[in-house]
N, C-alpha and C positions, 0 to 999 in steps of 0.2 A: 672810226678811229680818228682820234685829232691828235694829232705833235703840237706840242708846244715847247717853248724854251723858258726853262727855269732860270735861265742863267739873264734873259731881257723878258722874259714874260710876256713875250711873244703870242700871241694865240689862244690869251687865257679866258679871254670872253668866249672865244667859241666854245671850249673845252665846260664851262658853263650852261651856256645856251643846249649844247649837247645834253645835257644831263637833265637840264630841263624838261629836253622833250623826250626822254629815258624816262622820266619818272610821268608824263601826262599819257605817253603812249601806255606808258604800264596800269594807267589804272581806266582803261578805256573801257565800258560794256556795249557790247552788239549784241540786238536784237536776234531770236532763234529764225523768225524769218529772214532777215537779212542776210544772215548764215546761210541759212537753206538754197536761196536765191543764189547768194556765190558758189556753191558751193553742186548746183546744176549747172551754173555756166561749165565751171572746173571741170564735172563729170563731161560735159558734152565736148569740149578740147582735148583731154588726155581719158578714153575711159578705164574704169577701173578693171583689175590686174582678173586673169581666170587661171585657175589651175584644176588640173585633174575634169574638165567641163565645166567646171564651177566658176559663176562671176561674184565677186564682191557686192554687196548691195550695202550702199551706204541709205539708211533711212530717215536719219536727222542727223545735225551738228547743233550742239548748244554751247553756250558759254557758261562755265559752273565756279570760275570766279576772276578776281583781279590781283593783281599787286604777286605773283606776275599771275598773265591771264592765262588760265586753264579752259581746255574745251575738251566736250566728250562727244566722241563720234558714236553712235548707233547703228551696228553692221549685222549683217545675218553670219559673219563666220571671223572670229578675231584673227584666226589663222589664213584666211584669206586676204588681210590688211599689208600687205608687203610694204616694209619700209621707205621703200625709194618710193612707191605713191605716197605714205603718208607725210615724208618730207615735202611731195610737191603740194600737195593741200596747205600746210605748213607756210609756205612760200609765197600763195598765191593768196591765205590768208594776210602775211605780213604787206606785201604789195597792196593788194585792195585797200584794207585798212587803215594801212600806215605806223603798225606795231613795229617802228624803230627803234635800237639799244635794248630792247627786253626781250627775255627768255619766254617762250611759248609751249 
């Protein structure tokens, strides 16, 4: 988020610069190993969710496009994917990366 003032135009270069890098994060591509790579660290910090015995098995992540960037996880159970993990994969993709100001 940038404030700026309309009224002295205060802060209009940032509010530029920002969008800039809104539009170059958005068209970023990352390699499926690279993914994979963050993406064992991730599992190995927070592991993924079990329910009923059952563990999630993530088995790749790739990136399937840009503008804004899509990626498809490959799991053994969709219903085993609980949201609040895949928000943090999510997260921990935008940190690593650096996918600031775009929708993921």
């Amino acid at each position: 988020i940038v404030f700026i003032s309309v009224k002295t135009g205060q802060r209009l270069g940032e509010l530029f610069e920002a969008a800039g890098e809104a539009a170059r994060s958005g068209s970023k591509r990352i390699s499926t190993g690279t993914l994979n790579d963050m993406l064992a660290q991730a599992a190995a910090r927070v592991q993924p969710p079990t329910d009923k015995g059952r563990r999630l098995k993530i088995y790749y992540l790739t990136q399937t496009g840009i503008k804004p960037p899509t990626f498809v996880f490959f799991v053994n159970s969709a219903e085993l994917f609980h949201f609040s993990y895949r928000r943090y994969l999510e997260n921990t993709i935008r940190e690593t990366f650096g996918f600031t100001g775009t929708p993921i």
